[in-house]
C-alpha positions in Angstrom: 16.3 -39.4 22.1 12.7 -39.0 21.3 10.3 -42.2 22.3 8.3 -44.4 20.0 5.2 -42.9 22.0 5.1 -40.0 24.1 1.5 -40.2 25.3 -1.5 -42.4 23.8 -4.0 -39.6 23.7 -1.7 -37.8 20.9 -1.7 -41.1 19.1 -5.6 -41.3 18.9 -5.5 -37.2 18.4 -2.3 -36.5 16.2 -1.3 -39.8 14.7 2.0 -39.5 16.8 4.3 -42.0 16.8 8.4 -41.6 16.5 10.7 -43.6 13.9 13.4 -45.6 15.9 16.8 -44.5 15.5 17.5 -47.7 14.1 15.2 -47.6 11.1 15.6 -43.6 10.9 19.8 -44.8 10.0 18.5 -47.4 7.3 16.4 -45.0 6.0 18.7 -42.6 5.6 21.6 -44.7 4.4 19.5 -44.9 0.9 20.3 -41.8 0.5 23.9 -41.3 1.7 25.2 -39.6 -0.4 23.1 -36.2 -0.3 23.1 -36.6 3.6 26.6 -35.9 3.6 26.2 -32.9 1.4 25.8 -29.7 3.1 23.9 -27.9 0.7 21.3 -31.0 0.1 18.1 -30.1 1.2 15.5 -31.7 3.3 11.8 -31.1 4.4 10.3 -33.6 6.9 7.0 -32.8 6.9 5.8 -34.8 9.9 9.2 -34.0 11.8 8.0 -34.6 15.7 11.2 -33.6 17.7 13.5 -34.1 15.0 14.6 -37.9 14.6 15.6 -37.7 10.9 16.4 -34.1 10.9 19.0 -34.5 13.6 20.6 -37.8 12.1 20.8 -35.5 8.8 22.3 -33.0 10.5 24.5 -35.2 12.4 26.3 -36.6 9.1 26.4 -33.1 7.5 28.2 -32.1 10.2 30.9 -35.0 9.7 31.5 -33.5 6.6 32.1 -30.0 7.9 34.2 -31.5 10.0 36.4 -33.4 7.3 36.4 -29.8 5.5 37.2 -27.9 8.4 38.5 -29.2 11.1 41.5 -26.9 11.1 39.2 -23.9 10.5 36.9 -23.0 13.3 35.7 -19.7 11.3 34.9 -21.7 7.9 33.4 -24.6 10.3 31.4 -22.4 11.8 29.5 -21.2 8.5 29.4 -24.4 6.7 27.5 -26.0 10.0 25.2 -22.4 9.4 24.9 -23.7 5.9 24.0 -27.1 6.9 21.2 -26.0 9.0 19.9 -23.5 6.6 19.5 -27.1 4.5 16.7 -28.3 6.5 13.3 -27.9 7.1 10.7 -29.6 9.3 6.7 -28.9 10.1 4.6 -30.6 12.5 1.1 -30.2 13.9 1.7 -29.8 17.8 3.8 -26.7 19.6 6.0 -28.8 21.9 7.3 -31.0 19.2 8.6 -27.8 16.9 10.2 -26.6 20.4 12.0 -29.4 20.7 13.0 -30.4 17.2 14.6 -26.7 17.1 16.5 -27.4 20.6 17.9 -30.4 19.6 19.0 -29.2 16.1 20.9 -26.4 17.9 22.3 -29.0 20.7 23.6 -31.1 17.7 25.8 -28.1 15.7 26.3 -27.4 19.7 28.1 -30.4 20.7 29.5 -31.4 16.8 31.5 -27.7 17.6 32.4 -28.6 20.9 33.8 -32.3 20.4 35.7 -30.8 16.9 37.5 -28.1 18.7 37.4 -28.5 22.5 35.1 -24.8 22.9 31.7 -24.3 23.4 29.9 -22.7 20.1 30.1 -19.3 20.0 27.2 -17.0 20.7 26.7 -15.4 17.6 26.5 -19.2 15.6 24.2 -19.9 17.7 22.1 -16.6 17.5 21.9 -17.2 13.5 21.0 -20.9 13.6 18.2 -19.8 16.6 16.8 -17.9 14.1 17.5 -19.9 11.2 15.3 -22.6 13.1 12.4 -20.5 14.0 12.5 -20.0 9.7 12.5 -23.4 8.7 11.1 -25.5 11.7 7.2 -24.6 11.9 4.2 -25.9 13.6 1.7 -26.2 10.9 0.0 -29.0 9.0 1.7 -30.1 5.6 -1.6 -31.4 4.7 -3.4 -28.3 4.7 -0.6 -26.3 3.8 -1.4 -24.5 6.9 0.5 -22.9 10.0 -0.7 -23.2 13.0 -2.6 -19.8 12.8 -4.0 -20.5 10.3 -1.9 -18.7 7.4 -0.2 -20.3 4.5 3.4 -21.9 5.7 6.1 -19.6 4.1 9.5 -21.0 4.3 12.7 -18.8 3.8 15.5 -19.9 1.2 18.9 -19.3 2.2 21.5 -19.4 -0.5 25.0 -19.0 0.0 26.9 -15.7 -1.8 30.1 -14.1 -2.0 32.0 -16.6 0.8 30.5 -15.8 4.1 27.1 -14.1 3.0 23.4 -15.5 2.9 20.5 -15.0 0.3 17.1 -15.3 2.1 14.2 -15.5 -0.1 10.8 -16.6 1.4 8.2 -18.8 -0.6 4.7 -20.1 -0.2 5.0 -24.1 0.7 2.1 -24.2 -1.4 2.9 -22.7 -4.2 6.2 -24.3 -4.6 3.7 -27.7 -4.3 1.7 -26.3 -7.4 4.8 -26.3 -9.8 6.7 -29.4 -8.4 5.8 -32.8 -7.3 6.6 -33.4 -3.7 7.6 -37.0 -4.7 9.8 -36.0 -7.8 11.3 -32.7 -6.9 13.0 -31.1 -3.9 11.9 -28.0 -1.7 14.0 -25.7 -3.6 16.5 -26.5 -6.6 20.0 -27.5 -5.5 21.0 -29.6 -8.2 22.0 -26.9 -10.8 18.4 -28.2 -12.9 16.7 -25.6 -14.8 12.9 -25.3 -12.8 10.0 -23.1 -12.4 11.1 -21.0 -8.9 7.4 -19.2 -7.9 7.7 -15.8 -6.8 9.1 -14.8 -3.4 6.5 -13.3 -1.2 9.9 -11.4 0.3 13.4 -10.5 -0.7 16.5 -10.0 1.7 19.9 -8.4 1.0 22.3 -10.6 1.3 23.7 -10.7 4.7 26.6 -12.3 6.8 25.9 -15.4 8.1 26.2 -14.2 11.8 24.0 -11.3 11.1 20.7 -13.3 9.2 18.5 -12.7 12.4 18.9 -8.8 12.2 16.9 -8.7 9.3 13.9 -9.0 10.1 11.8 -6.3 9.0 14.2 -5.3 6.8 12.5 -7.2 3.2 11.7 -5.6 0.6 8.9 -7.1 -1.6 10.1 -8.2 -5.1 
């Protein structure tokens, strides 16, 4: 469980300080409803190491359960699913390592108290890299990552039963066609909305095979 403060100097550097668990649960109980959907998407855009994003999780992941309990194969892609849903940026290094850590150790122990086994390697290969997609050091302010290049996050839609869409957009310009305050990351309501154009395209791939495709995109 992350502290209110980790150190004082990031506070006077970064701003840094961590939403209690307590608060993070009333927060999130306004919004019950689409945290218990496991297509429902949300950015944090401030995420530290993952308070709300692994709360969010955490109730998805009730749901798969309820769904699924009796299906470790279909639990196994809806709790992909679920953590293709999320996406997180924050300025400091140690914080995305962590946030991405604990995500996985959540889907890790959900698996493990649903059906007695540890999660298998190859869910946790795909949500490893699913992470490292949608959890990045940068600064939602600027729009930047960390190096200094515009923050692309990947799209993952759902197709054909067990198979995933990736499509990768600037943050920015999705920013430049929809209100951060009005409208989500990416449609998932069924809405008719301006989608910019991906900077890459993916063949649809299983969802225990997303993180051999890199390199693989073709430009659209």
């Amino acid at each position: 469980m992350a502290q209110p403060v980790k150190n004082r100097q990031r506070i006077i550097d970064h701003g840094e300080v961590f939403t209690p668990p307590g608060l993070v649960n009333d927060m999130l109980d306004l919004v019950k409803s689409e945290c218990e959907r496991i297509d429902a998407r949300f950015l944090e855009p401030a995420c530290g190491d993952g308070n709300f994003l692994a709360e969010v999780l955490r109730r998805k992941l009730l749901t798969v359960d309820r769904k699924n309990a009796g299906n470790r194969l279909k639990w196994q892609r809806d709790a992909v699913l679920s953590v293709c849903s999320l996406y997180g940026v924050d300025l400091l290094a140690d914080n995305i390592q962590a946030c991405r850590q604990r995500l996985l150790q959540v889907v890790r122990a959900a698996h493990e108290n649903c059906f007695k086994q540890p999660l298998p390697d190859e869910s946790a290969r795909a949500i490893t890299f699913i992470l490292r997609r949608n959890i990045l050091q940068g600064d939602a302010l600027s729009l930047k990552s960390a190096d200094g290049t515009p923050i692309v996050f990947s799209e993952w839609s759902p197709f054909n039963g067990t198979m995933l869409k990736r499509r990768d957009f600037v943050y920015e310009h999705l920013l430049e066609h929809a209100h951060i305050a009005n409208t989500p990351l990416f449609s998932d309501l069924g809405k008719d909305v301006y989608v910019p154009k991906p900077v890459a395209d993916y063949p649809p791939r299983h969802y225990l095979k997303v993180a051999d495709q890199e390199g693989e995109n073709g430009q659209p």
